[in-house]
C-alpha positions in Angstrom: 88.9 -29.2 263.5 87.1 -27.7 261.5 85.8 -30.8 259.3 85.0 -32.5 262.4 82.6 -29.5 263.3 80.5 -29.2 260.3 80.5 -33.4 260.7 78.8 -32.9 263.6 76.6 -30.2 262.7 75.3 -31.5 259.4 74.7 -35.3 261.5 72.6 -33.8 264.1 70.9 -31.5 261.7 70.3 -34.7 259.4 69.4 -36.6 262.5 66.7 -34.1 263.3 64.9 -33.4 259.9 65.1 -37.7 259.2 63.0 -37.9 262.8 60.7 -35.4 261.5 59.9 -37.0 258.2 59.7 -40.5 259.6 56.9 -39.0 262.5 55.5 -36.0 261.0 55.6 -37.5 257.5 57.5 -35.9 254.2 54.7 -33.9 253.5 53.9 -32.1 257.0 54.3 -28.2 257.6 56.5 -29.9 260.6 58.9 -31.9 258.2 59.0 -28.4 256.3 59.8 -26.3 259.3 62.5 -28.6 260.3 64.0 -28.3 256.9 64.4 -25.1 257.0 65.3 -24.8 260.6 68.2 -27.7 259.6 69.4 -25.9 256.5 69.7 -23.1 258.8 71.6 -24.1 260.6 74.4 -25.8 258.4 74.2 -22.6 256.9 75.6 -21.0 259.9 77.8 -23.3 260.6 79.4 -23.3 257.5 80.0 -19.3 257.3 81.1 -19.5 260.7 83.7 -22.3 259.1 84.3 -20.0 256.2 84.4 -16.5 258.2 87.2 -18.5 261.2 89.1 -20.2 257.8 89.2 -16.4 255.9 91.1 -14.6 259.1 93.0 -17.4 259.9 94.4 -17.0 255.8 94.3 -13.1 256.4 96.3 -13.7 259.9 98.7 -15.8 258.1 99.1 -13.1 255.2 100.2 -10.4 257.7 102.2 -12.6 260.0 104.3 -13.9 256.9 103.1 -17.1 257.5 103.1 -19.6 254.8 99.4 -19.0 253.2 99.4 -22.8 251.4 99.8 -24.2 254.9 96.8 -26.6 255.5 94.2 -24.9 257.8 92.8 -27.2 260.4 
């Protein structure tokens, strides 16, 4: 599940800063502000990844779970 998310949020991220560059032009304070607006949010997304896959190991740790069990 969690792959698939960050798929999806690094695509549309991607999507939006290549629309930029190929309009606004590599150079633009637009292409520059979606940059950083785009790495922002893959940023998020992956600590929201990493914060959900770090409970769900600290869950499994106090519900004597196997911890090597793949995380989805």
């Amino acid at each position: 599940m969690n792959e698939g998310y960050l798929r999806t949020v690094v695509g549309a991220a991607m999507e939006d800063l290549v629309r930029v560059r190929e309009t606004q032009g590599a150079d633009s304070a637009a292409y520059q502000r979606q940059l950083d607006t785009s790495l922002g949010f893959i940023r998020g997304a992956l600590e929201d990844v990493l914060t959900a896959a770090q409970s769900e190991l600290h869950r499994r740790g106090h519900d004597g779970c196997d911890p090597a069990r793949e995380i989805d």
